[in-house]
MDAnalysis code that builds the backbone (N, CA, C; Angstrom):
import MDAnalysis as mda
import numpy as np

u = mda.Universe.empty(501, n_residues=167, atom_resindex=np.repeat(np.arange(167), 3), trajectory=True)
u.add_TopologyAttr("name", ["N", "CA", "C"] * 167)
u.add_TopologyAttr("resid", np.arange(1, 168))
u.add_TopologyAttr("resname", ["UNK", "UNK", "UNK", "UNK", "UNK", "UNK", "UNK", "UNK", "UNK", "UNK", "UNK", "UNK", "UNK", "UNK", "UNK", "UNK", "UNK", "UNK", "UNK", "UNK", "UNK", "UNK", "UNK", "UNK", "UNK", "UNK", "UNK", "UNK", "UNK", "UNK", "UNK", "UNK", "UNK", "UNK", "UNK", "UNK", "UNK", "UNK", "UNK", "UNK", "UNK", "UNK", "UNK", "UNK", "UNK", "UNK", "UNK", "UNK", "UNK", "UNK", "UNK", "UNK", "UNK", "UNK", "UNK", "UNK", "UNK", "UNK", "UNK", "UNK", "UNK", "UNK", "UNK", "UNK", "UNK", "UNK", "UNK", "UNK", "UNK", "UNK", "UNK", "UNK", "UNK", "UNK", "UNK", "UNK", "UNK", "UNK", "UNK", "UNK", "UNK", "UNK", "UNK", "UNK", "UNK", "UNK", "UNK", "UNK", "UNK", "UNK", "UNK", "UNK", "UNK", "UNK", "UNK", "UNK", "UNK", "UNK", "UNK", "UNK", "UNK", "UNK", "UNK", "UNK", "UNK", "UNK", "UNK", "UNK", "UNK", "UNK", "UNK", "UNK", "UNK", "UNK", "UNK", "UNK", "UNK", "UNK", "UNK", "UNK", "UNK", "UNK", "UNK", "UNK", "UNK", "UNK", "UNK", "UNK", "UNK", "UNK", "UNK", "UNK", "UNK", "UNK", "UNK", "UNK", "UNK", "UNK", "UNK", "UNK", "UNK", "UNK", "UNK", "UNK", "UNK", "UNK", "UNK", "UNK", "UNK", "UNK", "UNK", "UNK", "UNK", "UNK", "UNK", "UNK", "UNK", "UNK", "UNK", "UNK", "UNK", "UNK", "UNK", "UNK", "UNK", "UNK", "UNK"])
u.atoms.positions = np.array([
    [19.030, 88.703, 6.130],
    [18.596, 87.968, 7.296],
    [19.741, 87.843, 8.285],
    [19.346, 87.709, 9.780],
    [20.509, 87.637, 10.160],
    [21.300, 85.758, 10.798],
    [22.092, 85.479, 11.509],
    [22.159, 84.845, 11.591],
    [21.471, 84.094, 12.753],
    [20.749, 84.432, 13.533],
    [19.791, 83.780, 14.791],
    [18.669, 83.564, 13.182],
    [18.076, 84.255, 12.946],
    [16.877, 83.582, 12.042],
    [17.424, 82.799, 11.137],
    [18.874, 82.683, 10.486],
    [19.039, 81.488, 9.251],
    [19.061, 80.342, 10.772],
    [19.855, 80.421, 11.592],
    [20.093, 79.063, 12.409],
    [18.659, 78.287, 12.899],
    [17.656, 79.819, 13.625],
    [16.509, 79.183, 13.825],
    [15.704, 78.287, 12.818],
    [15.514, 78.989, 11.616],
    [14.572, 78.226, 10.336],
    [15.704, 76.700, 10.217],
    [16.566, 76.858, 10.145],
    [17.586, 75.719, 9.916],
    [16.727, 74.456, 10.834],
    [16.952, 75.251, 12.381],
    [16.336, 74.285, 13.844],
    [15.474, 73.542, 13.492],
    [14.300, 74.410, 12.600],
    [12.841, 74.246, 12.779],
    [12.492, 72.975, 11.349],
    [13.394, 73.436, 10.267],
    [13.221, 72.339, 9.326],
    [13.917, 71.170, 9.717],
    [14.916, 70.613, 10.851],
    [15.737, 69.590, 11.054],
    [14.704, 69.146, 11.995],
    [13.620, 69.827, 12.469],
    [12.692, 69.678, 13.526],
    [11.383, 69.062, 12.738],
    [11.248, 69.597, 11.666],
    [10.109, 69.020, 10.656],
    [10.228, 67.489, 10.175],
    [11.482, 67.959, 9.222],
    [12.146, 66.523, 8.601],
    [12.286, 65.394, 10.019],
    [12.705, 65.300, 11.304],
    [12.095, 64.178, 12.242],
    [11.054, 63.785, 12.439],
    [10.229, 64.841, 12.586],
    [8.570, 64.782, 12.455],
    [8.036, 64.040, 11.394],
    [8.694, 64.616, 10.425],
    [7.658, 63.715, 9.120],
    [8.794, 62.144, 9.073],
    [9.876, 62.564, 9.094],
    [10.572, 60.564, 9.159],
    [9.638, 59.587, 10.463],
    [9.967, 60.131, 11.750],
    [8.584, 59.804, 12.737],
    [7.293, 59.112, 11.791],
    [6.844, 60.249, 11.707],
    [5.635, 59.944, 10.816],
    [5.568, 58.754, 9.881],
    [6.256, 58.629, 8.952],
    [6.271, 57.734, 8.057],
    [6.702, 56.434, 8.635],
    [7.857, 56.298, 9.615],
    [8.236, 55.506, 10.452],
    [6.894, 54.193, 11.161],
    [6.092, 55.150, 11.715],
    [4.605, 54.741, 12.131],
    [3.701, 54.325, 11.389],
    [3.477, 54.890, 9.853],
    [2.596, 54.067, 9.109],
    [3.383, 53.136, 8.406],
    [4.622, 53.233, 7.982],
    [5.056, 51.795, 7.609],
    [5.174, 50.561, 8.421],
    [5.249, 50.969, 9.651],
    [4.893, 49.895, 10.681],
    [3.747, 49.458, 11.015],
    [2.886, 50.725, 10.739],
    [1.243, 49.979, 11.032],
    [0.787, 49.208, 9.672],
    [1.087, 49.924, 8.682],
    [1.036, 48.899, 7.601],
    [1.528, 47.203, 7.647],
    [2.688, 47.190, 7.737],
    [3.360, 45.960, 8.243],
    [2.090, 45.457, 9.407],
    [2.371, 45.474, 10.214],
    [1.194, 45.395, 11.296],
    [-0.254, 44.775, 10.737],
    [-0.555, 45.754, 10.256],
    [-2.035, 45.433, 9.613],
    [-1.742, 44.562, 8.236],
    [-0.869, 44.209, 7.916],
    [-0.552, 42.895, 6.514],
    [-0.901, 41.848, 7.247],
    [0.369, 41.717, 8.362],
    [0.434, 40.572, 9.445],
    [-1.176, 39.920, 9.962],
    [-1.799, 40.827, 10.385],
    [-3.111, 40.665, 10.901],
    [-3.905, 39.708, 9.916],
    [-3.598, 40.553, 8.916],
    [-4.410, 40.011, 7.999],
    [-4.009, 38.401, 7.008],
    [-2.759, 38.187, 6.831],
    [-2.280, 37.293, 7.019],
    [-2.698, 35.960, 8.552],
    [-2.394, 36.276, 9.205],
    [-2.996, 35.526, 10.457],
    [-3.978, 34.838, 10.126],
    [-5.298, 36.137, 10.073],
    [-6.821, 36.147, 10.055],
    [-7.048, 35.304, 9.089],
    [-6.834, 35.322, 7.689],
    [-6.803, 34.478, 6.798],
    [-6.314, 32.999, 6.654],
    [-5.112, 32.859, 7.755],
    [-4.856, 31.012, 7.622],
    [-6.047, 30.390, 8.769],
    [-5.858, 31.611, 9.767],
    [-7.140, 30.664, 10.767],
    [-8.198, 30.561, 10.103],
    [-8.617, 31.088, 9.176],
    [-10.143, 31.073, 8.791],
    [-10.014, 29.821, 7.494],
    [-8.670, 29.863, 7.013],
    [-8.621, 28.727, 5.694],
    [-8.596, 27.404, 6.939],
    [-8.227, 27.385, 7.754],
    [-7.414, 25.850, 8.795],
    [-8.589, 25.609, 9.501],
    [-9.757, 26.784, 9.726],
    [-10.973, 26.055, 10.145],
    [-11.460, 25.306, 9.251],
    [-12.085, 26.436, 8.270],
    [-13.111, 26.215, 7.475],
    [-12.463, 25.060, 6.762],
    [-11.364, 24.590, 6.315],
    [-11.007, 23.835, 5.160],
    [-11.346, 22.028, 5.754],
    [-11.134, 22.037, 6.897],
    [-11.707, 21.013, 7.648],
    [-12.950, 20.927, 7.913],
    [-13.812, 21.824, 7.804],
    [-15.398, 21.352, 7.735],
    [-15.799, 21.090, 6.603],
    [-14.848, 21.716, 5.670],
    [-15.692, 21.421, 4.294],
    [-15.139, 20.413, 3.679],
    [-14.258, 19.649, 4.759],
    [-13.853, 18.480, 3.940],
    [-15.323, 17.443, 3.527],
    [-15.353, 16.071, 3.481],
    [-16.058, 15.380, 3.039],
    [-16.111, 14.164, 4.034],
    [-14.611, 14.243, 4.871],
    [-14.432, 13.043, 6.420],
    [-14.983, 13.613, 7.477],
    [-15.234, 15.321, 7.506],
    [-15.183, 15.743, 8.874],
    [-16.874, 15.253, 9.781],
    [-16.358, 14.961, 11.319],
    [-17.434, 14.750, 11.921],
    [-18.037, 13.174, 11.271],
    [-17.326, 12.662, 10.904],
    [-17.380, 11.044, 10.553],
    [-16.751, 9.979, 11.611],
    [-17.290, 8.692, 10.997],
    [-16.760, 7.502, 11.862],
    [-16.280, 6.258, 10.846],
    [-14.944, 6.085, 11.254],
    [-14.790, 4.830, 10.272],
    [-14.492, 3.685, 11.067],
    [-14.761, 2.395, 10.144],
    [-14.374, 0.672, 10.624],
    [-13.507, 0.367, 9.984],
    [-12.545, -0.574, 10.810],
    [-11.888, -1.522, 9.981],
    [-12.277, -2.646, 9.764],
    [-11.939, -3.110, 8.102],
    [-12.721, -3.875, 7.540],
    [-11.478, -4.690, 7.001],
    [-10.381, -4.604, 6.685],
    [-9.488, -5.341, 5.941],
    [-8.208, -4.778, 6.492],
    [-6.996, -5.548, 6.058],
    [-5.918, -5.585, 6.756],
    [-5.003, -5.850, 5.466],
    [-3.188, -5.471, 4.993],
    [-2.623, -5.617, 4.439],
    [-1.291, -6.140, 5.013],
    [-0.244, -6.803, 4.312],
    [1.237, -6.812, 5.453],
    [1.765, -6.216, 4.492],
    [3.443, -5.841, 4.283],
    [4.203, -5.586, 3.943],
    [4.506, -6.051, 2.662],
    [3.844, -7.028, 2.439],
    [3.821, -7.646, 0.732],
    [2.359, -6.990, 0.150],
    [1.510, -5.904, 0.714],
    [0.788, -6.515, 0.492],
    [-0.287, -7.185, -0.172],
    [-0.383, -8.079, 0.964],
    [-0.984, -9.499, 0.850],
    [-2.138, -8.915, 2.060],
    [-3.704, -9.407, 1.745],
    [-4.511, -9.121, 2.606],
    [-4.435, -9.945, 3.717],
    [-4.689, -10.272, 4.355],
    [-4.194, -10.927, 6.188],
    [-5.692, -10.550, 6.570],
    [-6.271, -11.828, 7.677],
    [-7.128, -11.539, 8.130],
    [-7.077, -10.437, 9.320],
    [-7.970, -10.047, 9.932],
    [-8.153, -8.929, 10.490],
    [-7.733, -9.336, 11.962],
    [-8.000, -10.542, 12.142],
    [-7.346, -10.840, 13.650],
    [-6.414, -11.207, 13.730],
    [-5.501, -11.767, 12.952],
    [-3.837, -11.455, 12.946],
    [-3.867, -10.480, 13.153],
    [-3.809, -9.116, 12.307],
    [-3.455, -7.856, 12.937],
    [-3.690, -7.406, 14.965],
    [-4.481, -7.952, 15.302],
    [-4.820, -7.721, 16.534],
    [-4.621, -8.662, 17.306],
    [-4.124, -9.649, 16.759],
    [-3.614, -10.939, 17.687],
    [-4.511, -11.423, 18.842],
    [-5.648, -11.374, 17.989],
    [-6.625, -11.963, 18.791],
    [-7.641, -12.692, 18.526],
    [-8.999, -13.456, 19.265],
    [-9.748, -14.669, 18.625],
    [-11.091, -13.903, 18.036],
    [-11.213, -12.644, 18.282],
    [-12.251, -11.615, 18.471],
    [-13.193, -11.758, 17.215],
    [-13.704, -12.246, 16.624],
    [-14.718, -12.509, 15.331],
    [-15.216, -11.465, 14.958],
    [-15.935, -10.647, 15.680],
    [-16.925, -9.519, 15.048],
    [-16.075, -7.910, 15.476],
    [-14.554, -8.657, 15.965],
    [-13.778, -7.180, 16.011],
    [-13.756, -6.004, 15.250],
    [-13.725, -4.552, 15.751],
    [-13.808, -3.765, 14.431],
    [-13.179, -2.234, 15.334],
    [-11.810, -1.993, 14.740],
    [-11.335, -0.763, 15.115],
    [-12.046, 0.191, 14.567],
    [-11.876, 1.697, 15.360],
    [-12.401, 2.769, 15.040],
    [-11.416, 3.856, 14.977],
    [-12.042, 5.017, 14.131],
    [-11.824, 6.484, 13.574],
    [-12.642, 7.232, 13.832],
    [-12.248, 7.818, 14.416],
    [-13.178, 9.002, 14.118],
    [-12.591, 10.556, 13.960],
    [-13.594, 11.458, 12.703],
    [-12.516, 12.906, 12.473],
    [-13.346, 13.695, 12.881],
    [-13.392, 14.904, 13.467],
    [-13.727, 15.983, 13.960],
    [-13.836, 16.767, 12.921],
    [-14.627, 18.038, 12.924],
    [-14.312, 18.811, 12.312],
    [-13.668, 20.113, 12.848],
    [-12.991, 19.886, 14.130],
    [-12.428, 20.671, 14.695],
    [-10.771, 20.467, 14.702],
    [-10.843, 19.563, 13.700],
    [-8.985, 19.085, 13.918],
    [-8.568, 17.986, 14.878],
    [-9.608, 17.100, 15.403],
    [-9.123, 16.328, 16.693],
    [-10.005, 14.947, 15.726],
    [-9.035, 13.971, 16.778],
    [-9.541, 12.664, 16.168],
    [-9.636, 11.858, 17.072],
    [-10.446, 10.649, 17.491],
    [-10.301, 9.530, 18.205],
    [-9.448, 8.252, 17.519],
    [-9.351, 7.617, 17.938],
    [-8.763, 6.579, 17.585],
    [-9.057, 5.187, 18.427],
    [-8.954, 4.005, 17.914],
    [-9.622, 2.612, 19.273],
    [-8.508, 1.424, 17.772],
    [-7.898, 1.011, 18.351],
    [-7.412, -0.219, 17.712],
    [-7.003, -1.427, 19.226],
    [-7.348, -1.509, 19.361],
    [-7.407, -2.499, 20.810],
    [-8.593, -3.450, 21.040],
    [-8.340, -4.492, 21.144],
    [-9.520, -5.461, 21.437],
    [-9.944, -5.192, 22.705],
    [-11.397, -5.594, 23.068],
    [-12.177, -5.417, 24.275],
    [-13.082, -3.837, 23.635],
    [-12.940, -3.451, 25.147],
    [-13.866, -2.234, 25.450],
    [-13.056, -1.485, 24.779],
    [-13.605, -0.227, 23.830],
    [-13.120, 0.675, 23.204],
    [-12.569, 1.542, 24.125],
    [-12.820, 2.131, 25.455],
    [-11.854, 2.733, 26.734],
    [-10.865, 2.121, 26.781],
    [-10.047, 0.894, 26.574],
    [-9.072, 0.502, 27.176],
    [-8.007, 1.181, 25.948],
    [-8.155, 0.777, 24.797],
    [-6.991, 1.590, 23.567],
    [-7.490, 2.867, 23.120],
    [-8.317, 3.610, 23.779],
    [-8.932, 4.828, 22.717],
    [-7.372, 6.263, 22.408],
    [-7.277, 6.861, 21.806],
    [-5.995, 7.644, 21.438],
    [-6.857, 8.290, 20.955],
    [-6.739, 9.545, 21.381],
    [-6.663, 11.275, 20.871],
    [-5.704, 11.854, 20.258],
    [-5.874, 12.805, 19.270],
    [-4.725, 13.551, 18.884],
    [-5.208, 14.888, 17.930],
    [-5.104, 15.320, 17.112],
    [-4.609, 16.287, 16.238],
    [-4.454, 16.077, 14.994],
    [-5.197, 16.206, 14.004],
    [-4.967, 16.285, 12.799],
    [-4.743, 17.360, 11.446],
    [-4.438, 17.239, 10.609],
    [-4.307, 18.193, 9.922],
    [-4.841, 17.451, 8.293],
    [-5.454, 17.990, 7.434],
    [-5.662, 17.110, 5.808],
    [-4.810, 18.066, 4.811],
    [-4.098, 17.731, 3.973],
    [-3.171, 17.951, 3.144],
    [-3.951, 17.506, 1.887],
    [-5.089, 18.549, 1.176],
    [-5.856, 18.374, -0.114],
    [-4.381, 17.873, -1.178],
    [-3.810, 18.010, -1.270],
    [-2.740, 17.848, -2.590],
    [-2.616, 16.488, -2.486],
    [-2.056, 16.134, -1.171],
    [-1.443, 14.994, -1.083],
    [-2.410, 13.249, -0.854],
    [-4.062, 14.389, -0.288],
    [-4.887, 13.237, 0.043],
    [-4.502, 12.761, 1.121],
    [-3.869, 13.452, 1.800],
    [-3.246, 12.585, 3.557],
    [-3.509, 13.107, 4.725],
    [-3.891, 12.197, 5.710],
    [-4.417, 13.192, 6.965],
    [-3.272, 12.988, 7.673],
    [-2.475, 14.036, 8.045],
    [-1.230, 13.688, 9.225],
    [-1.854, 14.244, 10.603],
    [-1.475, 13.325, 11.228],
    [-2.401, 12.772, 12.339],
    [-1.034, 12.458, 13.918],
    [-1.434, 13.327, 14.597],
    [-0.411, 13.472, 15.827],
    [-1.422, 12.793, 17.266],
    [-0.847, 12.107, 17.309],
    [-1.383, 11.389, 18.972],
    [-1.237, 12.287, 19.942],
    [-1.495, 11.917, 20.991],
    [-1.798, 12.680, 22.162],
    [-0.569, 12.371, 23.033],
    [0.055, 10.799, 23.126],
    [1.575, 10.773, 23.683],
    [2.075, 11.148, 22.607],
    [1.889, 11.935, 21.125],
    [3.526, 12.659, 20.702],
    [3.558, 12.188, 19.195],
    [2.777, 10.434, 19.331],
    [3.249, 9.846, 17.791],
    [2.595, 10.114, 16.946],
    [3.331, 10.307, 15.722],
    [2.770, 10.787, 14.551],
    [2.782, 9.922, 13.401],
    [1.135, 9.590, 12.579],
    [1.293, 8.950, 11.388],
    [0.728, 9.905, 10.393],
    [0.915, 9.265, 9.143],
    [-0.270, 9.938, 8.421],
    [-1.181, 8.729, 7.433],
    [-2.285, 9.037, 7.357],
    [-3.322, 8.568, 6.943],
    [-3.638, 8.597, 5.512],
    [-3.780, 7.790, 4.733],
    [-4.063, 7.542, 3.017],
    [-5.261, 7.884, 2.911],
    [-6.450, 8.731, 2.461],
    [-7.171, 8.910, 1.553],
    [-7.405, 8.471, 0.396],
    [-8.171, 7.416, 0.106],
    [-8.496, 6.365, -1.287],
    [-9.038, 6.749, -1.480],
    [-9.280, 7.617, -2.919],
    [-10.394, 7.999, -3.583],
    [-11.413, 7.204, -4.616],
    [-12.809, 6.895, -4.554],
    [-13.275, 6.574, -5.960],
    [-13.068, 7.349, -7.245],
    [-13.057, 6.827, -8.406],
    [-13.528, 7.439, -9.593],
    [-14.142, 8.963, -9.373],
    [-15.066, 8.826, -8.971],
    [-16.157, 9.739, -8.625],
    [-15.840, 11.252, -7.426],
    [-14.413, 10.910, -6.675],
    [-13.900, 11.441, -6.227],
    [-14.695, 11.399, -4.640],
    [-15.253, 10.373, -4.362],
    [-15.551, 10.201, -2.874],
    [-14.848, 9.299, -2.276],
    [-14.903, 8.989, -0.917],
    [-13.388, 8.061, -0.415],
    [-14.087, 7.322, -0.434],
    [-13.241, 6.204, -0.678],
    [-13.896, 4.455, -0.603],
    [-13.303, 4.247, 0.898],
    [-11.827, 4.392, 1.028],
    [-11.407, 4.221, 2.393],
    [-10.342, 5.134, 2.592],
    [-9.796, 4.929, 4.144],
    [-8.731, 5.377, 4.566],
    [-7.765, 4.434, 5.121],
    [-6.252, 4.569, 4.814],
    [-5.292, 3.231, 5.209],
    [-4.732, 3.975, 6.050],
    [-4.337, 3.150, 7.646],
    [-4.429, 3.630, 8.641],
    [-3.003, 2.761, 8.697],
    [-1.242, 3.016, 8.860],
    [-0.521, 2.046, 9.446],
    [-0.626, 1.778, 10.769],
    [-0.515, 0.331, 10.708],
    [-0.709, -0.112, 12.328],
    [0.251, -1.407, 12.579],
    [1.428, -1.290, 13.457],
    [2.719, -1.883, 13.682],
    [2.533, -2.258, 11.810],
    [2.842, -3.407, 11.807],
    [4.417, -3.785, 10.240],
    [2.384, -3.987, 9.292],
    [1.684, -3.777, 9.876],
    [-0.062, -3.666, 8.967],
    [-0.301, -2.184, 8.021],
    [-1.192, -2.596, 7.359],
    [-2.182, -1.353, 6.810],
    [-3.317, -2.122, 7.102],
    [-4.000, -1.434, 7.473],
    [-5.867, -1.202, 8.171],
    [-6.606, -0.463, 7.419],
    [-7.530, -1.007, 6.606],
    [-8.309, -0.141, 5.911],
    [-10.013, 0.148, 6.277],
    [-9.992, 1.282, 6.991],
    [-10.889, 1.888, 7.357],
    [-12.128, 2.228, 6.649],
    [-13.295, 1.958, 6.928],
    [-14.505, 2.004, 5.617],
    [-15.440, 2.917, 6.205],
    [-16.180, 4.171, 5.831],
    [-17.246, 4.510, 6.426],
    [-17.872, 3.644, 7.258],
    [-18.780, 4.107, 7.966],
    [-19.608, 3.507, 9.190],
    [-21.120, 3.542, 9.099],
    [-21.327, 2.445, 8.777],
    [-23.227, 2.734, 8.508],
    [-23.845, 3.047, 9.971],
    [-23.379, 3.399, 10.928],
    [-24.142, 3.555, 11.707],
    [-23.471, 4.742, 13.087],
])
């Protein structure tokens, strides 16, 4: 052979071997790529769905009882520092991840708070982000039976215990 054809075949395999590194280059990246996707696809679909199928979602709760720091149950209008008799804060959970909130005496417009929630099955806790920024998280009381009796809501140096809503 002479030497233009060893150099050419030489050209042409240093020309292949890029081609096929190229090549492989591209499906290990689309691979990667398509993991990612699928990864994604899968938490959005667990972070919807896992909130509808909770057992709070699209509910309304009352407060019904109050705790302090010992606690010691405290009537319900201490906590609100007010004369209000048939007072009763509200909850409410979405099943879209959003929550209302009303702990304010009077018209439920004057204290209502929006925010963001998230439920943490392990822990039984809803961490719960306001709409100015603040963040609590929320107790899940379970019965025996594994349905909630209530939810303890902190509120300044209180716990508020939230009860389903007959109505």
């Amino acid at each position: 052979m002479s030497k233009k054809k060893t150099k050419s075949k030489k050209k042409n395999n240093i020309q292949k071997k890029k081609k096929n590194n190229l090549k492989s280059l591209i499906a290990v990246i689309s691979v990667i790529v398509g993991i990612a996707i699928v990864i994604l696809v899968s938490y959005l679909v667990h972070f919807y769905t896992s909130l509808e199928s909770t057992d709070f979602a699209n509910t309304i709760w009352r407060s019904k009882s109050a705790y302090d720091a010992s606690a010691d149950e405290v009537d319900i209008k201490t906590v609100y520092n007010n004369k209000y008799d048939n007072y009763q804060g509200s909850l409410e959970l979405k099943s879209d991840g959003v929550f209302t909130f009303w702990m304010s005496p009077g018209d439920p417009n004057d204290g209502t708070h929006q925010g963001v929630y998230t439920y943490d099955r392990d822990k039984n806790t809803i961490s719960a982000t306001f709409d100015n920024g603040e963040e609590a998280v929320f107790k899940i009381v379970r019965d025996k039976d594994n349905s909630i009796n209530h939810i303890e809501v902190p509120y300044d140096e209180y716990t508020v215990w939230f009860y389903l809503s007959e109505s």
